[in-house]
VOGU-564638 format. One record per residue (C-alpha): x, y, z; residue number from 1. Coordinates in pm, 1 decimal, padded with zeros to 6 digits. Layout:
# residues N
<atom <X Y Z> NUM>
...
//
This chain:
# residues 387
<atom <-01684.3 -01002.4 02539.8> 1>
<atom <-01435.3 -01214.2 02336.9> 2>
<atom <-01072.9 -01109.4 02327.1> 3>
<atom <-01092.0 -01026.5 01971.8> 4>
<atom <-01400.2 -00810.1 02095.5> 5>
<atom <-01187.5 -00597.1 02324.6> 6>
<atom <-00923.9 -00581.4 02094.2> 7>
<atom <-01112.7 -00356.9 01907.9> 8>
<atom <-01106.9 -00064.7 02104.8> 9>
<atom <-00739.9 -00114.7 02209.2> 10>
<atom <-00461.0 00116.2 02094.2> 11>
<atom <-00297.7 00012.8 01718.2> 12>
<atom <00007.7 -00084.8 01796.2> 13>
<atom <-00221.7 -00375.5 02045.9> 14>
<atom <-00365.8 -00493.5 01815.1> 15>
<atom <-00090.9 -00530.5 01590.0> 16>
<atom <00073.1 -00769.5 01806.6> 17>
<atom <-00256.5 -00957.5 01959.5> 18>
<atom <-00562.0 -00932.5 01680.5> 19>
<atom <-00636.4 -01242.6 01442.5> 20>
<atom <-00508.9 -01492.4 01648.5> 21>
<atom <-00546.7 -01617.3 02003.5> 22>
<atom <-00279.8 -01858.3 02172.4> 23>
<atom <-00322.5 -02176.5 02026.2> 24>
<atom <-00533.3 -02406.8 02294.2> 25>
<atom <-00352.3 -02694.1 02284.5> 26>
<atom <00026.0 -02521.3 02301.1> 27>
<atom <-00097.1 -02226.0 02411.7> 28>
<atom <00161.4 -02074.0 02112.3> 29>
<atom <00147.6 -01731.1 02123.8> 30>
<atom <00246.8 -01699.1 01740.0> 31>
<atom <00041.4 -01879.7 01487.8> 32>
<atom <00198.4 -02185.4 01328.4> 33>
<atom <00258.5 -02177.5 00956.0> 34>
<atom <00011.5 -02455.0 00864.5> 35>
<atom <00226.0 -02611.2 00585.2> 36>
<atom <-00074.0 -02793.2 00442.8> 37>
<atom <-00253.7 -02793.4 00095.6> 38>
<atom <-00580.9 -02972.4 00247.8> 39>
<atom <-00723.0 -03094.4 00540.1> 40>
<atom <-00918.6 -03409.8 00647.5> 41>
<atom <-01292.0 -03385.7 00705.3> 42>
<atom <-01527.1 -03529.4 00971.0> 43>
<atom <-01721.1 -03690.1 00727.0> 44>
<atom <-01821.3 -03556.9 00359.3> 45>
<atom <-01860.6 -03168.6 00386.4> 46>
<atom <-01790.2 -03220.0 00805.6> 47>
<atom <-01496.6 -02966.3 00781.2> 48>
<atom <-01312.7 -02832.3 01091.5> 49>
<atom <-01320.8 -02467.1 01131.8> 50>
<atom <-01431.2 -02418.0 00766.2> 51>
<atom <-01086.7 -02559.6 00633.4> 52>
<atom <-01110.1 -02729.5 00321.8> 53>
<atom <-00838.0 -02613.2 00090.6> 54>
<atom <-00537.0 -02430.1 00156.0> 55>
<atom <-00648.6 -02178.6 -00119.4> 56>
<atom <-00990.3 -02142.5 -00010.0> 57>
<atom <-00855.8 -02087.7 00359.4> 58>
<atom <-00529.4 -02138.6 00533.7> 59>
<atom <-00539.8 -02066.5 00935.8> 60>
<atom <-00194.6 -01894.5 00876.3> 61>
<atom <-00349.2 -01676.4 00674.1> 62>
<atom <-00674.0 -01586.1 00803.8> 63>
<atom <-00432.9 -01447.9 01177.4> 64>
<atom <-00251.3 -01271.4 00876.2> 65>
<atom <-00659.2 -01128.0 00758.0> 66>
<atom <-00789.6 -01083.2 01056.3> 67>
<atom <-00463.1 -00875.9 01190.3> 68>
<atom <-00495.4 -00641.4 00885.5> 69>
<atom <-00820.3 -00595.7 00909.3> 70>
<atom <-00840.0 -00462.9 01283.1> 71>
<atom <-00556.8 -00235.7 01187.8> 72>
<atom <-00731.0 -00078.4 00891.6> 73>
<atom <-01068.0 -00091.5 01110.5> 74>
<atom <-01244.8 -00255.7 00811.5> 75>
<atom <-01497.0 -00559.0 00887.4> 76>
<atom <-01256.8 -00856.6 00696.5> 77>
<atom <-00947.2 -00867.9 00526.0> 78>
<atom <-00797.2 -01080.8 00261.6> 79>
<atom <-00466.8 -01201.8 00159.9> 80>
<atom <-00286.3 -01227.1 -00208.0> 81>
<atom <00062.7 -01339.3 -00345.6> 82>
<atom <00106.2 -00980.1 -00462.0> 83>
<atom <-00024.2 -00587.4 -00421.9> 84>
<atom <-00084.1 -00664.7 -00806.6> 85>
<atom <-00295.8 -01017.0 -00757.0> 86>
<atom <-00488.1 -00794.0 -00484.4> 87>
<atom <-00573.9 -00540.5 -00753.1> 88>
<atom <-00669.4 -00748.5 -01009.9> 89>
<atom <-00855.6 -00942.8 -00800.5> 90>
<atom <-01018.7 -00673.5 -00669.2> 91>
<atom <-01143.6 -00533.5 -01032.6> 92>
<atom <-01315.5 -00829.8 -01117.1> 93>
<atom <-01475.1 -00853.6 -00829.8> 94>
<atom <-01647.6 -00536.3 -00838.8> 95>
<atom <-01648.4 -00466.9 -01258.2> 96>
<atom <-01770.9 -00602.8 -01569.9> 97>
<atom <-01622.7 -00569.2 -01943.8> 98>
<atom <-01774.3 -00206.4 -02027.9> 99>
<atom <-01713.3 -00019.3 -01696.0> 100>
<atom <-01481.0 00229.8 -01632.0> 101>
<atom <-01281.4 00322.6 -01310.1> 102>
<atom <-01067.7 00662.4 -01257.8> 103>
<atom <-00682.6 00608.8 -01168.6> 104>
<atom <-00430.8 00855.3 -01080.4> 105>
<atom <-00206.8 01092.4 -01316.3> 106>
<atom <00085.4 00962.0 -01129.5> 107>
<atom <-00052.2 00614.4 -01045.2> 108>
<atom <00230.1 00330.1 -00893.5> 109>
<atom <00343.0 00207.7 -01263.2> 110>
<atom <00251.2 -00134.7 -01196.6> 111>
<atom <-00085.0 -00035.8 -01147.0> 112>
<atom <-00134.3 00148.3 -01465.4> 113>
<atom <00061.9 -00095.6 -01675.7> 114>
<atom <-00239.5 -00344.7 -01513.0> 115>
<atom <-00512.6 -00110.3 -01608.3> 116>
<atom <-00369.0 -00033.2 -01976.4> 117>
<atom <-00252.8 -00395.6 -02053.2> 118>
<atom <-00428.7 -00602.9 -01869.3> 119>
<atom <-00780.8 -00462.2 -01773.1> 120>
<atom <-00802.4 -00232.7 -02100.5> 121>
<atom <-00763.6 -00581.4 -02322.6> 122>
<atom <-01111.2 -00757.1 -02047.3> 123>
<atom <-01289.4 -00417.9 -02162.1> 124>
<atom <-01250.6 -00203.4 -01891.3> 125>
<atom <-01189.7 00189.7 -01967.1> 126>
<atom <-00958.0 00374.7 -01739.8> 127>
<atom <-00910.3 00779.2 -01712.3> 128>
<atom <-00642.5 00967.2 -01539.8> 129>
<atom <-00676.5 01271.0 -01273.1> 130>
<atom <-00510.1 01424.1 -01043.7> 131>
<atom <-00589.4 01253.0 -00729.6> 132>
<atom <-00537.7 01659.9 -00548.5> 133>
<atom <-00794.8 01795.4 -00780.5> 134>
<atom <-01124.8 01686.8 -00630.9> 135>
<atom <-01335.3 01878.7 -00961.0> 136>
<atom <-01090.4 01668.4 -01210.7> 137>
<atom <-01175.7 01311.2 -01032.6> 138>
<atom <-01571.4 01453.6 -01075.3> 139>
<atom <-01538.6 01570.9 -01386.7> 140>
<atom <-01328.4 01208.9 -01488.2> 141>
<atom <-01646.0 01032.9 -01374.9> 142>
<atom <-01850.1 00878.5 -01639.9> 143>
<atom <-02209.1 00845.3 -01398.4> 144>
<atom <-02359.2 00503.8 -01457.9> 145>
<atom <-02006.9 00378.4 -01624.3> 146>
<atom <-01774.0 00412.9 -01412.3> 147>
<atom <-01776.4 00208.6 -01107.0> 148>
<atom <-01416.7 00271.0 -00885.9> 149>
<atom <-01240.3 00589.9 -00831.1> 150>
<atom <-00914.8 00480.3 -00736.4> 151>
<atom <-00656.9 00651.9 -00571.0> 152>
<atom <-00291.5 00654.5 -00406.3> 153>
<atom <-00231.4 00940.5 -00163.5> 154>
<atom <00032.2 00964.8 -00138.6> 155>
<atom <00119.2 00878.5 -00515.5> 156>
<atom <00386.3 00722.4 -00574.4> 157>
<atom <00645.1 00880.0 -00667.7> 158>
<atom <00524.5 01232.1 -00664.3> 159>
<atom <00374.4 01207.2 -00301.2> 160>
<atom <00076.5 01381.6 -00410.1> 161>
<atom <-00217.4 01403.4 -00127.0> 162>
<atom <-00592.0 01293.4 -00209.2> 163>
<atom <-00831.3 01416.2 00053.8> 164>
<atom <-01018.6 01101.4 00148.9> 165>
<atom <-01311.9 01179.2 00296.1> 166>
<atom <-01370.0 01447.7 -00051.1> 167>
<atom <-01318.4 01203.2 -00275.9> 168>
<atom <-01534.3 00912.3 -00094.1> 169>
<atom <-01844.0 01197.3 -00133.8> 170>
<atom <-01775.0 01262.6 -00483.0> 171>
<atom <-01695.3 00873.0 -00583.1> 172>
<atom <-02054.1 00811.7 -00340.0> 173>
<atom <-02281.0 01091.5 -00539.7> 174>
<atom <-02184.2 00887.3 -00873.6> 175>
<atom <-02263.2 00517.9 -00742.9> 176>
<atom <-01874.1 00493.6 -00750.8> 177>
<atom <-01676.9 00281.1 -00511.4> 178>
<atom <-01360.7 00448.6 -00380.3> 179>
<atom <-01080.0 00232.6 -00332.7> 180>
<atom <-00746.0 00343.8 -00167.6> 181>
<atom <-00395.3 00229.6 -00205.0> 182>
<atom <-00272.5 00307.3 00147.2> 183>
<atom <00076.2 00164.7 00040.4> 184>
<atom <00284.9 00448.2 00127.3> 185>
<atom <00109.4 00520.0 00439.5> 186>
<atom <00081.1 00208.9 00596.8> 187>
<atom <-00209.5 00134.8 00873.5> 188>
<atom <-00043.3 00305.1 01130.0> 189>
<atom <00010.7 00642.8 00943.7> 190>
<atom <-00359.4 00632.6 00815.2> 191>
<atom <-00679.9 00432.2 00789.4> 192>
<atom <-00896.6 00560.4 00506.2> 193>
<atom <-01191.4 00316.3 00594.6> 194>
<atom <-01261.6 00584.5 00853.2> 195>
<atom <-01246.3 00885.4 00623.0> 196>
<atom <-01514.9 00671.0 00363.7> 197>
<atom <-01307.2 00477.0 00161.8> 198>
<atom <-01485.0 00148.7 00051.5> 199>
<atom <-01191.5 -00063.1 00029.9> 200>
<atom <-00831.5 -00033.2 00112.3> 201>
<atom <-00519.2 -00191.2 -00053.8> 202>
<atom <-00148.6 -00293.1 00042.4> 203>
<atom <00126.1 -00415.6 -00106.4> 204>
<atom <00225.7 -00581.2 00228.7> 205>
<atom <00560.9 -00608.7 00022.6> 206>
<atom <00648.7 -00293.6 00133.0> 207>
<atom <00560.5 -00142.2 00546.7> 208>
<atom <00333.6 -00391.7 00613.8> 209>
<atom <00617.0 -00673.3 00586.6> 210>
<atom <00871.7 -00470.6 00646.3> 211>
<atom <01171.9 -00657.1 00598.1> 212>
<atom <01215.3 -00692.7 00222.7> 213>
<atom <01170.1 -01094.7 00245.0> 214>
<atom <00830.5 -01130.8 00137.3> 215>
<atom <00585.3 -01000.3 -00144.7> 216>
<atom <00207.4 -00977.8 -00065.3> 217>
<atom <-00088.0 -00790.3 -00087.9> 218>
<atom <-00418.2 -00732.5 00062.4> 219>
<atom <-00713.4 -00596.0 00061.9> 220>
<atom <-00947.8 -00437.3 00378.4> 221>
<atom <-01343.6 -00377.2 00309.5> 222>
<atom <-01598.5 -00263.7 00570.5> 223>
<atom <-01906.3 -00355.9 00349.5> 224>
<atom <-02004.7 -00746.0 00392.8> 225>
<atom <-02184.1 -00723.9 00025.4> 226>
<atom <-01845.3 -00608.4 -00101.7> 227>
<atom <-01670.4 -00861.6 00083.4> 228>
<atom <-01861.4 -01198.7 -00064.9> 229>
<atom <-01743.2 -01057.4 -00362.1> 230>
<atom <-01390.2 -01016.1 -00278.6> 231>
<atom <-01373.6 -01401.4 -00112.3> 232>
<atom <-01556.5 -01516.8 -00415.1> 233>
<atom <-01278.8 -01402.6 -00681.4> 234>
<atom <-01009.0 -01468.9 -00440.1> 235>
<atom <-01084.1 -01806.8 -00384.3> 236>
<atom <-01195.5 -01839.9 -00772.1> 237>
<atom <-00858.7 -01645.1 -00936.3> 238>
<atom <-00634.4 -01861.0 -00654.6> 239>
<atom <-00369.8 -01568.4 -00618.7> 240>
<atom <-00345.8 -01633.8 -00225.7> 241>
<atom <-00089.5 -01558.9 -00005.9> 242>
<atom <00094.3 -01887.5 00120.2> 243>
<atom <00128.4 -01959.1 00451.7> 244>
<atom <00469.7 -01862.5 00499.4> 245>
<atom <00418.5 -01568.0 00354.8> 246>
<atom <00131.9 -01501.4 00560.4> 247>
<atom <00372.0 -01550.2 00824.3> 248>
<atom <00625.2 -01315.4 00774.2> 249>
<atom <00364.1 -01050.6 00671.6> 250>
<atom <00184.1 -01102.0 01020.4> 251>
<atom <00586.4 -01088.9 01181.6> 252>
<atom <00619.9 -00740.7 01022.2> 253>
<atom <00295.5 -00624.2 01142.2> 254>
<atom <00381.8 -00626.1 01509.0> 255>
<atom <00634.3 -00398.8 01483.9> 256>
<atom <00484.0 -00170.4 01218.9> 257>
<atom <00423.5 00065.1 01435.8> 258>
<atom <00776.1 00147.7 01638.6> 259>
<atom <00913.9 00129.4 01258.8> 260>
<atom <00693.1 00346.4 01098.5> 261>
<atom <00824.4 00572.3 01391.3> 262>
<atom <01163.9 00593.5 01302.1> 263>
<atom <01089.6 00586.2 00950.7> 264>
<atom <00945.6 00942.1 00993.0> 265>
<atom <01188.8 01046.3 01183.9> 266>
<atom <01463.7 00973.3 00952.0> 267>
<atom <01297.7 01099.0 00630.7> 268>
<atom <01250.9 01466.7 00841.9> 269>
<atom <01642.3 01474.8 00878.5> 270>
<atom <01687.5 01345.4 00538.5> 271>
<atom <01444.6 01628.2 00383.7> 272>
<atom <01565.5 01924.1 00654.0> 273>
<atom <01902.6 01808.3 00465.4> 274>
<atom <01820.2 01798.7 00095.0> 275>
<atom <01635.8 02156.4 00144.3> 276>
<atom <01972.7 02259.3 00209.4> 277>
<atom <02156.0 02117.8 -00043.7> 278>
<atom <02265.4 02343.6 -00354.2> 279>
<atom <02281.1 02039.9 -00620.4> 280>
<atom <01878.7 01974.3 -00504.6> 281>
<atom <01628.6 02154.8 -00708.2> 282>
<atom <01328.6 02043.0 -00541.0> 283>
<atom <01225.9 01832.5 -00241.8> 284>
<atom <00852.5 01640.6 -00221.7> 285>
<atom <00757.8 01548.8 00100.0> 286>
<atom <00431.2 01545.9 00247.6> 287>
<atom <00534.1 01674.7 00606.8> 288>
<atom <00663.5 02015.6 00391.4> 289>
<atom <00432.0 02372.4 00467.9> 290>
<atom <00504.9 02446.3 00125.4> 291>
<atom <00406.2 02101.3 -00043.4> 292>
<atom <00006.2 02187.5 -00210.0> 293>
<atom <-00101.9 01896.8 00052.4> 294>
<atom <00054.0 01921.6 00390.5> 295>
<atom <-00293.0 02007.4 00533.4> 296>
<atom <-00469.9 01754.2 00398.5> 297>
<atom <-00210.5 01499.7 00487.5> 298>
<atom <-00163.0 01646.5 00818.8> 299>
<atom <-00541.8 01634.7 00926.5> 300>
<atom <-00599.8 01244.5 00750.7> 301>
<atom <-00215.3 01104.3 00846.6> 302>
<atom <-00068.6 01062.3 01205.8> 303>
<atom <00275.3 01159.3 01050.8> 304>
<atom <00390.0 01201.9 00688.5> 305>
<atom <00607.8 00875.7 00604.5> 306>
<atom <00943.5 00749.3 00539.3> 307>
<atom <00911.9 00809.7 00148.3> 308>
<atom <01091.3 01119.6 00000.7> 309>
<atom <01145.1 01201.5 -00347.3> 310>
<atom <01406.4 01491.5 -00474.1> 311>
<atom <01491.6 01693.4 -00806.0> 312>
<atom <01862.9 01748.6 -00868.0> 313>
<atom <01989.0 02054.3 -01096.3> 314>
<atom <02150.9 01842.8 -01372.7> 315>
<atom <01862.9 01681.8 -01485.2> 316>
<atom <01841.0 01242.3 -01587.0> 317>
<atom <02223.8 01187.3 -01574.0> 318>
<atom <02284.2 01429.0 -01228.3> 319>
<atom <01985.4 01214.7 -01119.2> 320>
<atom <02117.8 00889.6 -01269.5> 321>
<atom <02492.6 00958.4 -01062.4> 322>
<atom <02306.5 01040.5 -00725.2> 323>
<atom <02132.4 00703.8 -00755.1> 324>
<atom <02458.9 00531.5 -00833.0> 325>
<atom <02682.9 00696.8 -00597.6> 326>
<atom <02480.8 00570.2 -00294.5> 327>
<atom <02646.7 00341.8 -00015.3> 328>
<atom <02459.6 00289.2 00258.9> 329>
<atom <02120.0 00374.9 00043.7> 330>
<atom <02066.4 00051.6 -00196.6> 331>
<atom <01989.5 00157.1 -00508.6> 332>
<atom <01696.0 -00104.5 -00571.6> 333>
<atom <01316.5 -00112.9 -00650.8> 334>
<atom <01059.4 -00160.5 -00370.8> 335>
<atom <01048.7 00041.5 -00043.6> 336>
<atom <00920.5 00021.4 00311.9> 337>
<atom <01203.1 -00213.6 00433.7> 338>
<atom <01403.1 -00175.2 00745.1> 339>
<atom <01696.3 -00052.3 00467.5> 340>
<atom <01730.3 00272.9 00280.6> 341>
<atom <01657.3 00234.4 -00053.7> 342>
<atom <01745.1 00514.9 -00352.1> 343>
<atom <01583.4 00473.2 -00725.9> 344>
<atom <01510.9 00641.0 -01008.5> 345>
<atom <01151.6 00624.9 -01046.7> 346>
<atom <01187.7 00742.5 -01502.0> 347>
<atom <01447.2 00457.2 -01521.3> 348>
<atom <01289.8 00172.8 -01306.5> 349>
<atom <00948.5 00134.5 -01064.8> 350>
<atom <00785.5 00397.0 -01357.8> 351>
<atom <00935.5 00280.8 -01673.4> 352>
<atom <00604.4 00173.7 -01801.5> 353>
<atom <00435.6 00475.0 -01813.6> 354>
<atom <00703.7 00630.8 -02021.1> 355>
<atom <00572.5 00834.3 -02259.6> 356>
<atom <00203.9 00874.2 -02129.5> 357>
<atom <00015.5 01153.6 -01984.6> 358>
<atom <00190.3 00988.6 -01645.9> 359>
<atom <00573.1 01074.1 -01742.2> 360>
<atom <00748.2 01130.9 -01421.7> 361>
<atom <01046.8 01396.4 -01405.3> 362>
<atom <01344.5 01250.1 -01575.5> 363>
<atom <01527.0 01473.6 -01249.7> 364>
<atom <01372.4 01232.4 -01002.0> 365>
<atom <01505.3 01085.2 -00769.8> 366>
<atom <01330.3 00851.6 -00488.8> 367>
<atom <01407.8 00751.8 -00143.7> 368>
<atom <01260.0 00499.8 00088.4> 369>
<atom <01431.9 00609.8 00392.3> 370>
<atom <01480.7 00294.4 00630.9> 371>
<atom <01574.4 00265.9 01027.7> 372>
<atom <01944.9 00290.7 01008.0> 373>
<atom <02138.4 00570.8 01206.1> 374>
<atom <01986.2 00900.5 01036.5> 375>
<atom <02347.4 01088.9 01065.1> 376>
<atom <02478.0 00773.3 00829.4> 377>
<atom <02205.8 00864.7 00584.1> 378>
<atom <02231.0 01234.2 00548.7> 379>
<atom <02658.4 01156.8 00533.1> 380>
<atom <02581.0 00919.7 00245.8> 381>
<atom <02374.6 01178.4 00027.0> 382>
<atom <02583.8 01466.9 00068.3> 383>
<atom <02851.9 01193.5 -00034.6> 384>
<atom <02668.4 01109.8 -00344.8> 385>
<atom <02558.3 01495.0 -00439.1> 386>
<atom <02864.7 01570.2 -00402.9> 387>
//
């Protein structure tokens, strides 16, 4: 049995630090090298070495950064892109044609609708919305024979709504659908929806998965081989790849995913047992909640509920719009899933573009990405800015 081989049934947070890539056996390097190279020379015409051609084709950096994903998310490969958005799009041409339709969420990232609605709409692909809690309204969103992905975020971003995997994968499966997950929010180590029956998982390794707020990336995870030629086909033919620095500092935030993804939990349950409190707060959305509509659901498919928190303040936009800006030690700032607290409001920025649409969010919201930093500093700096 290889070491990759036993790597498989070792605990995630070993295979975070050892799977994709073996010490390199000349160096014996135990980190790979960030192969800084656009081509590579062949052993005579077509002789390549290790399959390496072209750095967009394949780059070794990048296939550690593949292969490390992929053991996380328990899928069969993985595959690299410059962005969660070059993953997606990617993705849909791999596995649609100008006339099919896929289901998105009512509260869908806004990237990814803006994609669907600008981009994909204009190729001739139909979209429909549903609520990704509603198992009947994904079915009943189904077009059989048309539609050929039911997509879904859980949890949504930004109204951490839960989508119970294994449900949806059945329903997507009884139409000839594909279900595809954005496991974003969760990250690997919170949840692996390959398990559950999810066809293919994405990441915007921009956010946990990197960790750090110095990179943007994205990736893809599929346990079907079919599905995969696909995937390698369009990735190599579209060209959005990750580069191999990128790779790099993806694969460097992957080893410690899981002791972050630790204290990221723990900080968001001070910051939400705080917020309940709090007279100025209307609401608070958080997964890990009794009361939120999906706290079994999440509790039975997640390990723990996530370092992302949204809040409603009484007030409404401008009580929302001060809390943002009154912030210190939070950063107001777009993105999440960096070792720093970030504060946003989703109306004003990361949702903008579905302004207007049946996908509105609250113009109240307000959403946290609560980091690794000393929880009492946190909870000190929104009761500063509430108050």
């Amino acid at each position: 049995m290889s070491e990759q081989q036993h790597l498989a049934k070792a605990g995630f947070e070993t295979r975070a630090i050892h799977a994709g890539y073996e010490p390199d056996p000349t160096t014996g390097a135990v980190i790979p090298p960030i192969y800084a190279t656009s081509t590579y020379k062949q052993d005579g015409v077509g002789g390549l070495r290790g399959g390496y051609e072209y750095s967009r084709s394949a780059n070794p950096t990048r296939t550690a950064l593949e292969g490390n994903i992929a053991a996380l998310e328990q899928g069969e490969r993985g595959f690299a892109f410059a962005s969660g958005l070059a993953a997606e799009d990617t993705l849909v041409r791999a596995l649609c044609t100008p006339g099919d339709h896929v289901v998105i969420p009512d509260d869908a990232y806004g990237g990814t609708y803006r994609l669907f609605d600008k981009v994909e709409k204009a190729w001739g692909l139909e979209h429909s919305p549903a609520a990704v809690s509603d198992v009947d309204a994904v079915r009943a969103a189904i077009r059989p024979g048309q539609t050929k992905i039911v997509w879904v975020e859980t949890p949504t971003n930004p109204l951490l709504t839960i989508g119970d995997i294994e449900a949806l994968a059945a329903v997507a499966h009884e139409a000839g659908a594909l279900l595809v997950v954005d496991n974003t929010f969760a990250s690997p180590y919170l949840q692996q929806p390959l398990t559950l029956g999810a066809d293919v998982v994405l990441h915007s390794t921009t956010k946990y998965c990197g960790g750090h707020s110095d990179v943007v990336g994205g990736a893809l995870v599929v346990r079907d081989l079919e599905i995969a030629d696909k995937v390698a086909f369009h990735q190599n033919a579209i060209g959005a790849v990750a580069g191999p620095f990128d790779a790099w500092l993806t694969l460097r935030g992957l080893k410690t995913l899981g002791v972050r993804m630790d204290r990221h939990c723990d900080n968001a349950e001070k910051v939400v047992d705080f917020l309940l409190d709090h007279p100025k707060v209307e609401q608070v959305v958080y997964p890990g909640l009794a009361s939120h509509p999906g706290h079994e659901i999440a509790a039975r498919q997640m390990k723990r509920f996530g370092g992302m928190v949204s809040f409603r303040v009484s007030g409404g936009e401008q009580a929302a719009l001060a809390v943002c800006e009154g912030t210190e030690v939070f950063t107001l700032g777009e993105s999440l899933g960096g070792v720093e607290s970030l504060i946003e409001h989703p109306g004003r920025m990361t949702h903008a573009s579905v302004a207007g649409t049946d996908l509105e969010v609250p113009a109240d919201l307000v959403r946290l990405s609560v980091g690794i930093e000393t929880a009492e500093d946190l909870v000190a700096d929104l009761d500063r800015a509430l108050g």
